[in-house]
C-alpha positions in Angstrom: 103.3 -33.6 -9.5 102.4 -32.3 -13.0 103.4 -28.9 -14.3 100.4 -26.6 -15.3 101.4 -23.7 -17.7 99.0 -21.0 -17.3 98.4 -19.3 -20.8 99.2 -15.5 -20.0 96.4 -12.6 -20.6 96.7 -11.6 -24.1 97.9 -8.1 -24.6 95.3 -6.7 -26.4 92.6 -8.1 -23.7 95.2 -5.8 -21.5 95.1 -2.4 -23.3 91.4 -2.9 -24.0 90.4 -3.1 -20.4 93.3 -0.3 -19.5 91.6 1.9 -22.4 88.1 1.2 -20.6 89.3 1.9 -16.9 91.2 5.0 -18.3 88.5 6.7 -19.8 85.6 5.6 -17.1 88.7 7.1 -14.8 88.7 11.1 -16.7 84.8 10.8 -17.1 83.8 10.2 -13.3 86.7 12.6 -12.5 84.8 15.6 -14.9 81.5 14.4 -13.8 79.1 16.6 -11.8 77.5 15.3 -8.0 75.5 13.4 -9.3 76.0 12.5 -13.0 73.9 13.7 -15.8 71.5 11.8 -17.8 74.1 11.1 -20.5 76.8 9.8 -18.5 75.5 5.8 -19.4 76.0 7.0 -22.9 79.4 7.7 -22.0 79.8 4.7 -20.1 78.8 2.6 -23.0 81.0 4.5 -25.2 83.8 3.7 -23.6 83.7 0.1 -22.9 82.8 -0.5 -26.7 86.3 1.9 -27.3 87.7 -1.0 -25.1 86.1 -3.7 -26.8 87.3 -2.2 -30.2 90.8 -1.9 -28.8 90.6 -5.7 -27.5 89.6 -6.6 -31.5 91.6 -4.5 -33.7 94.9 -3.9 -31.5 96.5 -7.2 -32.6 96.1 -5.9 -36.5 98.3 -3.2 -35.6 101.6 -5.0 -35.0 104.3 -3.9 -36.8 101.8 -0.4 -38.6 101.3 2.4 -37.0 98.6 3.6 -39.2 96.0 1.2 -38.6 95.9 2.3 -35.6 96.0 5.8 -36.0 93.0 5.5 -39.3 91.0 3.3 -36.6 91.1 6.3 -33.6 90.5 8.8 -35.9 87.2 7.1 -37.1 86.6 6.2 -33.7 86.8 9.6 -32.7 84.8 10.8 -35.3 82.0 8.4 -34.7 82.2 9.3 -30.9 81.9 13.0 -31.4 78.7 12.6 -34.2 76.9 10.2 -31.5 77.4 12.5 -28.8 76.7 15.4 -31.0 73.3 14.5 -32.4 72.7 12.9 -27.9 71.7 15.9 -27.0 73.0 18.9 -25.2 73.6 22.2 -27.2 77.0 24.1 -28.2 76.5 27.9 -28.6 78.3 29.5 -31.6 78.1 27.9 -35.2 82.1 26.4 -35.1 81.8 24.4 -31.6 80.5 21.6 -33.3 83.4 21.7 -36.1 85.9 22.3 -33.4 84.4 19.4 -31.0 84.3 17.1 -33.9 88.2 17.8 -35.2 89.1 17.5 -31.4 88.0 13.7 -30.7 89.4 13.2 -34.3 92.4 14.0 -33.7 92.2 12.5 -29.6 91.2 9.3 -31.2 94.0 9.2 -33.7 96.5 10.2 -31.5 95.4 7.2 -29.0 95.2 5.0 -31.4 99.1 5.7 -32.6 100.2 5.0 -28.7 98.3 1.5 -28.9 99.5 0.9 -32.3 103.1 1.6 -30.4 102.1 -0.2 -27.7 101.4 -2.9 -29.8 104.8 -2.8 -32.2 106.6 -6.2 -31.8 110.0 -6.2 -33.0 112.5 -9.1 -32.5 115.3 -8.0 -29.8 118.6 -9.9 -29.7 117.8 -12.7 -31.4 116.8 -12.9 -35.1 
């Protein structure tokens, strides 16, 4: 009888499917009965935010601040797309305040990968 290792599911492959099932998770939770017309555009979003988080996550090892420079433009790319998608926000600021918000969301998700992602040596050196 042979031995077969089985080569273990990257971590990155891990937090990018986590990220995707996470964020399809809050938008079907906040979606109306049935969904609006823009919810595929959402849907798309976030499975490329996965995708990204697949691709960039192992970059991050040992930095924070990849991380946190690649959610923030994330963020900001998210909110202009959905922005100029349609729908329209009232008073002259919403779109300044919508804007800052995924900013900082994005940056602040992309610290807790980047943490996620920190690999120190334990024990051993």
């Amino acid at each position: 009888m042979s031995r077969h290792t089985v080569n273990p599911v990257s971590r990155s492959a891990v937090f990018g499917i986590a990220v995707f099932v996470g964020l399809m998770v809050l938008g079907l939770a906040a979606a109306d009965k049935p969904p609006p017309p823009g919810f595929l555009l959402v849907v798309a979003m976030a499975a490329a935010v996965g995708l990204g988080v697949w691709w960039r996550a192992p970059r991050w090892q040992q930095r924070i601040m990849p991380g946190v420079r690649d959610g923030a433009l994330t963020g900001l790319v998210s909110a202009v797309v959905l922005l100029f998608s349609g729908g329209e926000l009232a008073p002259w600021w919403a779109p300044v305040v919508f804007v800052g918000s995924l900013v900082a969301i994005g940056a602040l998700g992309g610290a807790l990968v980047a943490l996620a992602f920190r690999t120190k040596p334990v024990g051993r050196t």
